[in-house]
N, C-alpha and C positions, 0 to 999 in steps of 0.2 A: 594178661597184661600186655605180651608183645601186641596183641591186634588196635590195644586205647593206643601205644604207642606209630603204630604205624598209620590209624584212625589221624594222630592229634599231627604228623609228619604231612600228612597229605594235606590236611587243614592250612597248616604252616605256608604248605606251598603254595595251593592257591588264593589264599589271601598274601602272601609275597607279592604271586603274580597279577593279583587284581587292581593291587597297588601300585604296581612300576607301570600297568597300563592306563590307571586312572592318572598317574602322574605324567605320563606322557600326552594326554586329552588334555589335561590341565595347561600344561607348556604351550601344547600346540593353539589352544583358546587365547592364552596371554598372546602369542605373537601374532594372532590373527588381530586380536583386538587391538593391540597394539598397530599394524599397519591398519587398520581401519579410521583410528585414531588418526593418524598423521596424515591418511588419504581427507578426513572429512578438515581437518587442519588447512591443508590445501586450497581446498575448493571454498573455504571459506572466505582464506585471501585474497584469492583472486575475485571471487562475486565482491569483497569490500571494495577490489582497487577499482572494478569497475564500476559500483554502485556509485560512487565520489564523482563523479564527472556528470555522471545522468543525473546526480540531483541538483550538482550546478548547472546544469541544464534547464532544470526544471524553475530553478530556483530564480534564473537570467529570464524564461518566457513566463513567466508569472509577473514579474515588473513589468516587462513590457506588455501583456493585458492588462495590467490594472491603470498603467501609464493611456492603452487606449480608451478602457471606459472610464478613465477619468476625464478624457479628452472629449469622449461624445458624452457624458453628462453635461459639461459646459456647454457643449454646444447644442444638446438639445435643453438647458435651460434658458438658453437662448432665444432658441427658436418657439419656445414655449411661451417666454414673456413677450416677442413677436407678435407670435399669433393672437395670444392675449391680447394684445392692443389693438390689433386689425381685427380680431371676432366683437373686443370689448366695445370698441364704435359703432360694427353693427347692431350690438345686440343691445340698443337703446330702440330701437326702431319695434322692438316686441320681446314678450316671456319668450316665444318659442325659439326665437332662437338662441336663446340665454342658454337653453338647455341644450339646443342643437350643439352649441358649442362645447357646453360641457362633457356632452357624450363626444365631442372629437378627440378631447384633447383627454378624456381616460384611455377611449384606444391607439391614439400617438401614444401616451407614456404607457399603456400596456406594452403596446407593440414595442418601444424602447427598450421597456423593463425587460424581455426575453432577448433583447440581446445583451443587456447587462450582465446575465448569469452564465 
C-alpha cells in the first residue's frame, strides 16, 4: 500500500505543477492578447482619422471632374451641332459625304467619349 500511496503523491504533484504552469501560459496569452487588442485599437484610430480627410479629398476631386466633363459635354455638343451644320450644307452636294461626315463626327465623339471616362 505504502508504494499506490507514494505512486498516487507523485501524481498529485505533477499534475499540481502542470496546472500552476498551464495557468501561468494561460495568464501570460490573456495579457498578450490583451495588448494586441489595444495595439490593433490604436492603429485603427488613427488609419480612421486619417482615412476622413482623403475621402473628402476625394469626394471635393470627383465634383470637380464631373463639373469638367459636364462642361466639355456642352461644349462638345456644341461643337457637334456646329459641325453638323457646316458638314449638313455640304453634304447636300453628294451621299459621300453624308457618310464622310458621319464617320467624323463617330471619331470626334469616340475620341470625346475617352476622355469622358
Amino acid at each position: 500500500m505504502p508504494e499506490a500511496s507514494v505512486s498516487f503523491s507523485i501524481l498529485m504533484f505533477t499534475s499540481v505543477v502542470c496546472l500552476v504552469v498551464l495557468t501561468v501560459f494561460v495568464c501570460k496569452l490573456i495579457i498578450s492578447a490583451t495588448k494586441l487588442i489595444d495595439n490593433t485599437n490604436i492603429i485603427a484610430t488613427s488609419v480612421q482619422k486619417e482615412i476622413e480627410p482623403t475621402l473628402k479629398e476625394l469626394k471635393e476631386a470627383a465634383k470637380s471632374i464631373n463639373s469638367i466633363a459636364n462642361s466639355a459635354d456642352t461644349k462638345f455638343q456644341n461643337t457637334k451641332a456646329s459641325i453638323s451644320s457646316l458638314i449638313g450644307a455640304g453634304a447636300c452636294l453628294g451621299g459621300k459625304l453624308r457618310s464622310f461626315s458621319k464617320g467624323i463626327m463617330k471619331g470626334i465623339s469616340f475620341g470625346l467619349g475617352l476622355f469622358r471616362k
